[in-house]
N, C-alpha and C positions, 0 to 999 in steps of 0.2 A: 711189258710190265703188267703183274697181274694187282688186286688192290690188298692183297694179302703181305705183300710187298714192301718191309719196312722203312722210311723212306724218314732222312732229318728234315726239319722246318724250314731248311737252307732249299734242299730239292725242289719243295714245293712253290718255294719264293720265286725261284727261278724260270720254273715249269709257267707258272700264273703270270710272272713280270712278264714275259716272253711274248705274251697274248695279249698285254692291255696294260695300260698307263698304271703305276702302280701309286698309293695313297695310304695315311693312313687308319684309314676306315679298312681298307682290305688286310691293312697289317692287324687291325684287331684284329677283325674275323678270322682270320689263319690262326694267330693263338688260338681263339677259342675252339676254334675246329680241334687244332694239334692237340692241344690239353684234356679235352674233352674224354669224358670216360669210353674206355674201349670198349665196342661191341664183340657180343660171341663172335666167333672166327668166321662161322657161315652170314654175316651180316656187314655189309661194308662202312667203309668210314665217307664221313661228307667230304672230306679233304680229298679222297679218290676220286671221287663222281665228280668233282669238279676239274678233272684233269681232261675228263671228259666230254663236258660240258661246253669249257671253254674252243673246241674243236667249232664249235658252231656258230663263234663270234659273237657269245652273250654280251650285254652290258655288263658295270661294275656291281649294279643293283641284284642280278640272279645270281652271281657269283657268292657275295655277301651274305645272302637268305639260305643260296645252300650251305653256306658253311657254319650259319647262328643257328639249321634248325638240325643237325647231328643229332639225333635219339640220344646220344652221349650228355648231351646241353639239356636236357629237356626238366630235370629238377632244378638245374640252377640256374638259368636265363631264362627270366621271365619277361613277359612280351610287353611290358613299359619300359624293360633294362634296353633292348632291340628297338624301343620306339628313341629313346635319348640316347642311345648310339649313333645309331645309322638311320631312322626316319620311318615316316609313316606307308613310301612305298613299300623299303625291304619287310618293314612287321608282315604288310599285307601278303609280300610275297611266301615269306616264312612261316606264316600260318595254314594256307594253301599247302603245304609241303608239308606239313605236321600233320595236316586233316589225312591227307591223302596216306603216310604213314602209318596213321594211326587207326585206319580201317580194320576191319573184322581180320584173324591172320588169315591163312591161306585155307581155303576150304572149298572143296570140289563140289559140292551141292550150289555153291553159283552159279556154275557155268555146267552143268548137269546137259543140258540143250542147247542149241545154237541159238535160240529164244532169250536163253536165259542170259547167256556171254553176252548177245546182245544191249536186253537192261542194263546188264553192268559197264558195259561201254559207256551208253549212254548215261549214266549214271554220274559216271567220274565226270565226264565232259560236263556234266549240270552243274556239279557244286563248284567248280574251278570259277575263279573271276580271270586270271591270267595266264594266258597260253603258255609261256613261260615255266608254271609250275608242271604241266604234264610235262613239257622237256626235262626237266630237272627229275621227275619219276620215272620217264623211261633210260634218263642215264644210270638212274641208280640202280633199277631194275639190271643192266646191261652187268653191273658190275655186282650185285647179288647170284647171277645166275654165273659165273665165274668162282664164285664160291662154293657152289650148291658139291660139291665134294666132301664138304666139311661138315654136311648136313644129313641128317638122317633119310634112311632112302624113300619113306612117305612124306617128308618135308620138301625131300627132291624133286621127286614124281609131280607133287602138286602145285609147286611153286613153275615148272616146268611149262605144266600144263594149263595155268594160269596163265602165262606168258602167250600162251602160244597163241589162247584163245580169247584174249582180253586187250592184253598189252602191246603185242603186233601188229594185230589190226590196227590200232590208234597209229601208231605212228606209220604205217602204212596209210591212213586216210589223211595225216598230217602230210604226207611227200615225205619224212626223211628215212628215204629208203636206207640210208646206211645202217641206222638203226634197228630197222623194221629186220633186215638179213639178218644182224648180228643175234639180235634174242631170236629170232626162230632156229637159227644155227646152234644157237648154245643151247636152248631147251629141246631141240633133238637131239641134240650127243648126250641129253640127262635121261631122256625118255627111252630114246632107240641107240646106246651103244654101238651096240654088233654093224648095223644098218646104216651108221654116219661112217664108220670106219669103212667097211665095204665100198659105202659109195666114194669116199674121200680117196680110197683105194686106186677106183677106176680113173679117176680125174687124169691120174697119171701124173701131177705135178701141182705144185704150190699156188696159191690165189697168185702172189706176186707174179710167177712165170705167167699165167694166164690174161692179169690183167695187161702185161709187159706186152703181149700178143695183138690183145686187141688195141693196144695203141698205134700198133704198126699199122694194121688194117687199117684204122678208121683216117690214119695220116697220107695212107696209100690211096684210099676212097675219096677225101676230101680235096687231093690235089689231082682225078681225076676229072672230078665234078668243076674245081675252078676253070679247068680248061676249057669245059664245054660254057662257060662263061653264066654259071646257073647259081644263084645264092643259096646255100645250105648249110643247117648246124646239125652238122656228125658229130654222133657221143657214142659210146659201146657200154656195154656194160657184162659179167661177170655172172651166169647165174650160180646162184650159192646153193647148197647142198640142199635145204629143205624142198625149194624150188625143183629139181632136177628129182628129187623120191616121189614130190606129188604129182609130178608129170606121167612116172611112170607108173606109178598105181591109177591113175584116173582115164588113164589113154591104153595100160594091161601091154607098156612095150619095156623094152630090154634095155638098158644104156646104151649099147650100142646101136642103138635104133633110135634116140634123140636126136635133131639135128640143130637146137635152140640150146647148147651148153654155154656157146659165145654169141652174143647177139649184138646187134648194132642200129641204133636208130638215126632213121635222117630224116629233117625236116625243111620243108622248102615251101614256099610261097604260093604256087599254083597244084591245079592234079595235072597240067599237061608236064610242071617240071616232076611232080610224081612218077609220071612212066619216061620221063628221059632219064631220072635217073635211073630207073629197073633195068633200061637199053645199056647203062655204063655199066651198072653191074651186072650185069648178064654176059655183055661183052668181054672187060676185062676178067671174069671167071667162072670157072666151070658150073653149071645149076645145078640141083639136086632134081633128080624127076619127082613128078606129085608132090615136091613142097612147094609148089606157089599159092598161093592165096587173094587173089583179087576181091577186097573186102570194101574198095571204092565204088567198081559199078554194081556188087554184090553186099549190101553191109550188112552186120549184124542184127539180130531182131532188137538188141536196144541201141541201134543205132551208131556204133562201132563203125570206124573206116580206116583203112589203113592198106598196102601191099604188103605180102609176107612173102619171102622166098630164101632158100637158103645154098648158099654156096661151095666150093670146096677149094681154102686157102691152102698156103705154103703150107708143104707138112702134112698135107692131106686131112688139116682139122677144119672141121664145117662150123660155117659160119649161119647165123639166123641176121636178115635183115629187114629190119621194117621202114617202110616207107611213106609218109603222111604230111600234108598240109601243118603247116602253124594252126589253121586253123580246128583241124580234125585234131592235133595232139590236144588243142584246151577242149574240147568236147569231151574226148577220152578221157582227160585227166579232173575235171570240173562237171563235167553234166552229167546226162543221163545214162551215157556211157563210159564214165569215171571206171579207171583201172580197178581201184578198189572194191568197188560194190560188184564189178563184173566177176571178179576172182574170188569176194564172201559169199553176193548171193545173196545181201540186203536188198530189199525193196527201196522204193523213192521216197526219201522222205525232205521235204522242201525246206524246214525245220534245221533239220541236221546239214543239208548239203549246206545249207547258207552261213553257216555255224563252222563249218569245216573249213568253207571259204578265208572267211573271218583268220581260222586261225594261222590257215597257210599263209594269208597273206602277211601275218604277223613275223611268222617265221624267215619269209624272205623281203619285207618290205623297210623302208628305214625306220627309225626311230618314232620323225613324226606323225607317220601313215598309222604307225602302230598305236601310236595314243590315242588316235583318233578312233580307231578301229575299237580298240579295247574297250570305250565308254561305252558302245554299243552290246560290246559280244558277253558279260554277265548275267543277261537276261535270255538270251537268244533262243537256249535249250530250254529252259525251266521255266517259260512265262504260264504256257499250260498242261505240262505234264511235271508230276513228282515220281520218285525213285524212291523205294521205301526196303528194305533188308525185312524178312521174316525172319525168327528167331534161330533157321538153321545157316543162314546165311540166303537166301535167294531175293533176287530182285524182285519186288511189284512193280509193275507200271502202273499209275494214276492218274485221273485229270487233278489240273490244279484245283486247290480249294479241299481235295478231297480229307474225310475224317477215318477216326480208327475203324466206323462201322462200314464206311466202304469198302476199307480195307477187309475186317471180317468177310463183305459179303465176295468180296474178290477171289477171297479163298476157296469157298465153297458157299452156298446158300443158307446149309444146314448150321453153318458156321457163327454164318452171322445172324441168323434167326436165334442161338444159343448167349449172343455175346452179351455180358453184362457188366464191361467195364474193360479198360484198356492201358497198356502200359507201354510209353515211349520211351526209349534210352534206360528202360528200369527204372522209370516215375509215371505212378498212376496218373493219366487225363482223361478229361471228359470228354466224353465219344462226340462232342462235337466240334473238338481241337484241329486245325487244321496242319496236318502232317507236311512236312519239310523235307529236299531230297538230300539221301542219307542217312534218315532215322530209322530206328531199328524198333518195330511194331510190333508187340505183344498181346493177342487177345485173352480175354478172362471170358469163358464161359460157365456155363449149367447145365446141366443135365438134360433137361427139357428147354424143348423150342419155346418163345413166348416172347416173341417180338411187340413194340408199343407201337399204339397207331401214330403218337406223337411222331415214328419215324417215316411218316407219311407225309408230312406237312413241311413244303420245302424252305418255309419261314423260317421255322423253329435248328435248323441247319446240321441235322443228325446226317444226313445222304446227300453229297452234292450229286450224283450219278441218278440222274430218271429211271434206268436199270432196275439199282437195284430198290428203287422207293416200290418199283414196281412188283420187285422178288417179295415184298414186303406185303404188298398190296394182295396179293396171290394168295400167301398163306393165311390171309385173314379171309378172300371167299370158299379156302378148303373149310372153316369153320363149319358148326352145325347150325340150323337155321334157325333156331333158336338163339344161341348165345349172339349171333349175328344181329339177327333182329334185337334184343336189348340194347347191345353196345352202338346199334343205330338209332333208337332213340336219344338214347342218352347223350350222344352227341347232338342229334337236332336238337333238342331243348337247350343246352349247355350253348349252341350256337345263339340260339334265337335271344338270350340273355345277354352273351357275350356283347349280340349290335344293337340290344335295346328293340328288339321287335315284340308286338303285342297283338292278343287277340287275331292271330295270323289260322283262317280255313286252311288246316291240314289235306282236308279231301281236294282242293283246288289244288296244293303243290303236287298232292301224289296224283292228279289229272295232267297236269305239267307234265309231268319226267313219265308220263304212259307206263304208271305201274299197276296192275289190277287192285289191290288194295293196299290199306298201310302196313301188316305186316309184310306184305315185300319190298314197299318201299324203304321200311327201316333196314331190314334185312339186306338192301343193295348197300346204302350205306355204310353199314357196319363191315361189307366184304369191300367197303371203296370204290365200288361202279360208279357212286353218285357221292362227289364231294362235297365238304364242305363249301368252297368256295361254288360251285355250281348252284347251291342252295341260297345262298346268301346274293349270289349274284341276278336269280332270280326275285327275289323278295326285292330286290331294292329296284329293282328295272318294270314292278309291273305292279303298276299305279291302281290299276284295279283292286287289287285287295282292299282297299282301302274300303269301307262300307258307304262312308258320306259321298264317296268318289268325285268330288269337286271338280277334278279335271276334265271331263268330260264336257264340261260346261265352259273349256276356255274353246274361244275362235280366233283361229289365227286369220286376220283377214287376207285375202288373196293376194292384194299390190305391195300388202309390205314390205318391206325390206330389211335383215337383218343388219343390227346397228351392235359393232364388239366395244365393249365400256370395260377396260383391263382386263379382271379375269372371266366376265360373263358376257355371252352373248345376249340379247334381247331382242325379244320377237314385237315387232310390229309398233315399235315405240323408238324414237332416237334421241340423243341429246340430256338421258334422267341421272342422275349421282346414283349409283348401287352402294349399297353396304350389307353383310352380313347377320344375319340374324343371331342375337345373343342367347337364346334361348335353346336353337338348334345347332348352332356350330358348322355349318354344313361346311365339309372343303371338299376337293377335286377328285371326283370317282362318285360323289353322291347324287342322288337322283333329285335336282333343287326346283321350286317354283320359285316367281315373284310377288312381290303383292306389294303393288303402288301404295305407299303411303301420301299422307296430306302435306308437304311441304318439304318433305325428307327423300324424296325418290323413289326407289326400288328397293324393298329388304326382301332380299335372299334367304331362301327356308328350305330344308328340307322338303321331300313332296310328303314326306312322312310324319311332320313336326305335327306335334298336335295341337300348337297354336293355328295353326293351318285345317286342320283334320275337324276341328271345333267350330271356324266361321261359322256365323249366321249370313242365312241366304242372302241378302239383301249386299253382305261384303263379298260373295266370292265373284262379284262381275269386278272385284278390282284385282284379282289375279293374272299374270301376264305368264307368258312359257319363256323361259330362259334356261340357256345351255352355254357348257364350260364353253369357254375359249380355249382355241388351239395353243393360242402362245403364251398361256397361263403359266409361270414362273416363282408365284409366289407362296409364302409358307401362311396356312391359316390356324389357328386356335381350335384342339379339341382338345374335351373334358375327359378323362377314363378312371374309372372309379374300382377301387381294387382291395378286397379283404382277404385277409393272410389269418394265419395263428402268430400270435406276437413270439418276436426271441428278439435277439441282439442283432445287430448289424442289418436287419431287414432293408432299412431308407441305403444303406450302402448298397448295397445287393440291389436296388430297384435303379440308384442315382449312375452303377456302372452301367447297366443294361443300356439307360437312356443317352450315357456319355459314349458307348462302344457304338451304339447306331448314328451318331452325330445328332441326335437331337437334343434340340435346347428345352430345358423345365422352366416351364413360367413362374407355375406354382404350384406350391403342395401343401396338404391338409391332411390331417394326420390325428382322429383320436382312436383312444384304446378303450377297450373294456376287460377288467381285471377279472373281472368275476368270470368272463368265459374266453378269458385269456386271447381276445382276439383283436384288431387294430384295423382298422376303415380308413383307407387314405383315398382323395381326390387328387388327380394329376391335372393342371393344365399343360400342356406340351404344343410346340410348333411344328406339324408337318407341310408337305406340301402333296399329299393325296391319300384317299383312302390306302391303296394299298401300301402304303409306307405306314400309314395307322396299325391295319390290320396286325406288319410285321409287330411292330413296337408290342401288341397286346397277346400275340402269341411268345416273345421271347418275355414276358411278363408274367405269363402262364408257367413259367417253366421254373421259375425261381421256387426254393425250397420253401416249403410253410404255406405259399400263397393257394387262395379256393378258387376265388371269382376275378376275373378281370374282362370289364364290360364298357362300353363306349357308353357316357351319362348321357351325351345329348346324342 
């Protein structure tokens, strides 16, 4: 029966009862199936694919989803009609089957390269939560390409070659080789005519007669083997046409020069029962010279084992038989030397094997293996890669997190240095949206290169990829050394505001970072050699700048002992209440002193605080050295002070930044001035360290309208 095939609602009742308890939730779904508007001739109906479907011993649940999600149904069942039918599994399964449907149509620039087919593999496998739904695509798939007659012959060719190159292999990695044969079978009789005919020519007889063959054999073989009193599971199998063309094109032999057309596997427990059984078959029938293959004491470079030899049964048709451990066939078919990848030609990827596991296991394991299995396998592929479609249909590969300007620069460099703006699924976002797998990415560029340094700073979260912060980085030191040097000061100053630094000797930093003088020190900057953070991170680490230099004058005495008081350590004193100083704000990443107060303890300062910076002589002998604690946990109070140009919705715009980072707002203060149109707001906020600060004041920076955003204390 082909699915072109017009068939009453009685047939199919029958067909479906026949396979599974019948209810009536499945009697909906078969109306709606039956009733469902018909597709063009070359597109199959749901009600088909699950004829075939059910050969696999689905549950009630995949049967149902295939039949509510028919392209037919798709204006009038809408997925809360699916949820108060049938439940929240079938929706989920039904939408999976829609997504996967509802992909880009057929189009040969996907799979252009064996790179590329690959993405797309891995691709489908990402967005799927249930293994289930790929069976249900490659059924349907099986019954599409059964159609492809009625299809025009660039719809045929490509859909074809789609299959060949995308959809095979999957079910080839899943084990159901029935499957895997059949679409390769059917997309070579759409692609090579002349060549399927030919070869089907040679066979000299029907799949039936052949497979009727190798039952004899493997029945004749298996009641040899019992007598020698040896446990083994004999199975034969059938190679199908696609199989038997690519042998002889990649080996350059003639048909009549295969001797693997009927092949037969046996598996047994030891490798000593290995070579007894090679001794029965050897025995009981004639050998082929040069076809043996001892791949036990010889194995494969990726570790493949197995005997190969081939025979000459009744009838004088040659037989192929391989020989292998239980344990060598789960190697083969599971590891490093998995059938699959040996015959693509994929590399190892630990990722995907573990994933594939998952879903074979699904495939043949019971119900509650698979529940269990299934919680896990949603994530498994796509924890940190995304799959992204270019506008002509091709795969990107991604790490997760990544944005449209990764994507840009993935393209090309020139690409993304042009980009000024991005469209996902045909809606503009902002280039620091993080892309989802299966979205379809659209750059907007300009004419000229003119990348932001902003997309340097991995805070601000334009570039999740070091890469290409760095492709970024490059084209700002091709600059001329002039514009470089500007836009390098201009960022030191803008920094030195941003942390509240003051009166800071220039000539000592550019002594620091070993630049001959300040115009190259700006001029590193501004090409990125010398970061911001490396800037900042020396300013706050070296106490010397400081002109009073107070610290020079603490002595830590030698038998001390450091005494941890929650989040500070304290040198050379145990047992005092610390608290933080209200004036400096200091939390976890800052450079802090102490200064023993009269009754109160220890108050914690900044080394930079200029209540500190200020003592008179006679108070800095009550300075103590104290440093963070390793198991410091907690969230401390700073101040950040931020002037914008006033508009509408500004405190929205600043209150999501703070709600999207998980920080909590103490307080805010907030006045305007009308006359030059601009608005002064105070923040207090909770972090728990500088650079958790630093992010909050960079994604602070980025909001529209805003000039200054700078740490008050």
């Amino acid at each position: 029966m082909t699915p072109s095939t017009e068939h009453t609602i009685d047939y199919y009742r029958q067909a479906l009862s026949a396979k599974m308890d019948w209810d009536e939730d499945l009697e909906q779904a078969l109306e709606l199936a039956f009733n469902a508007k018909k597709p063009e001739k070359c597109r199959p109906r749901a009600i088909d694919t699950v004829l075939r479907l059910v050969e696999f011993g689905v549950d009630k649940n995949t049967v149902i989803a295939t039949l509510v999600s028919d392209m037919g149904l798709k204006d009038s069942l809408s997925d809360d009609e699916i949820k108060n039918r049938f439940g929240d599994s079938v929706l989920e399964l039904a939408r999976g089957v829609i997504t996967l449907n509802s992909m880009q149509e057929c189009n040969e620039h996907r799979f252009r390269t064996p790179q590329q087919a690959e993405k797309l593999r891995r691709l489908l496998m990402a967005i799927i939560k249930d293994v289930r739904v790929m069976l249900i695509k490659l059924c349907y798939r099986v019954n599409r390409l059964k159609l492809l007659k009625h299809c025009s012959y660039e719809e045929r060719r490509c859909v074809a070659r789609e299959t060949l190159d995308i959809y095979a292999p999957l079910a080839n990695r899943l084990g159901i080789g029935t499957l895997k044969w059949e679409l390769e079978d059917l997309s070579f009789r759409a692609l090579e005519p002349l060549t399927f005919k030919r070869i089907a020519g040679l066979l000299e007889e029907r799949r039936d007669d052949r497979e009727q063959f190798i039952k004899q054999f493997t029945d004749e073989l298996k009641s040899k083997i019992e007598q020698s009193h040896i446990q083994a599971s004999v199975s034969g199998r059938v190679k199908h046409i696609v199989s038997i063309w690519r042998k002889m094109q990649r080996k350059h032999l003639e048909f009549h020069q295969l001797f693997d057309v009927r092949a037969v596997r046996v598996l047994v427990d030891s490798v000593a029962d290995c070579y007894a059984v090679l001794g029965i078959v050897h025995t009981n029938w004639h050998s082929i010279p040069d076809e043996f293959d001892d791949y036990i004491a010889n194995p494969k470079e990726n570790g493949y084992q197995s005997l190969h030899t081939a025979v000459m049964a009744e009838g004088g048709k040659v037989v192929e038989v391989q020989i292998r451990t239980h344990e060598m066939h789960q190697k083969s078919e599971f590891g490093v030397a998995s059938h699959w990848r040996y015959k693509e030609g994929v590399s190892l990827d630990q990722r995907m094997e573990k994933s594939i596991g998952i879903m074979r296991d699904l495939l043949s394991g019971s119900e509650e293996s698979a529940t269990d299995a299934l919680s896990g396998f949603s994530t498994e592929l796509s924890t940190d890669r995304v799959y992204v479609f270019t506008p002509q249909g091709q795969v990107v590969d991604l790490p997760a997190g990544a944005t449209p300007l990764d994507f840009a620069y993935s393209i090309h460099s020139s690409v993304g240095h042009r980009c000024r703006g991005a469209k996902v699924n045909g809606r503009i976002v902002n280039l620091t949206y993080e892309l989802q797998t299966g979205e379809q990415v659209e750059v907007l560029t300009a004419k000229e290169e003119a990348p932001s340094r902003d997309w340097m700073n991995k805070n601000l979260g334009y570039l999740k990829s070091a890469s290409n912060r760095a492709k970024v980085r490059n084209w700002f030191n091709q600059l001329d050394f002039e514009q470089n040097m500007q836009d390098g000061k201009n960022l030191y100053e803008r920094e030195l505001v941003k942390y509240n630094f003051h009166d800071i000797d220039v000539a000592r930093v550019v002594a620091h970072f070993k630049r001959s003088d300040e115009d190259q020190f700006f001029a590193d900057i501004g090409r990125g050699i010398i970061t911001a953070a490396q800037i900042i991170g020396y300013l706050q680490q070296d106490a010397a700048l400081d002109k009073a230099d107070p610290f020079k004058k603490i002595k830590k005495p030698e038998a001390a002992k450091s005494h941890k008081k929650d989040e500070v350590v304290i040198q050379g004193v145990g047992n005092l209440l610390t608290h933080f100083a209200k004036c400096c704000k200091p939390v976890p990443g800052d450079n802090i002193i102490g200064f023993i107060t009269k009754g109160s303890g220890v108050t914690i300062h900044k080394q930079n605080c200029n209540n500190i910076n200020n003592l008179a002589e006679d108070q800095k002998a009550r300075l103590v050295e104290v440093e963070w604690g390793s198991g410091s946990g907690s969230v401390f109070e700073a101040e950040i002070s931020l002037s914008a140009y006033d508009r509408s919705g500004m405190l929205r715009d600043i209150s999501n930044v703070l709600a999207n980072e998980k920080i909590n707002l103490l307080n805010i203060q907030s006045t305007s001035n009308k006359e030059e149109q601009m608005v002064y707001s105070k923040l207090v906020v909770e972090v728990s360290s500088v650079d958790q600060l630093v992010k909050i004041m960079d994604k602070l920076a980025q909001i529209p309208n805003v000039l200054s955003v700078k740490r008050t204390h």
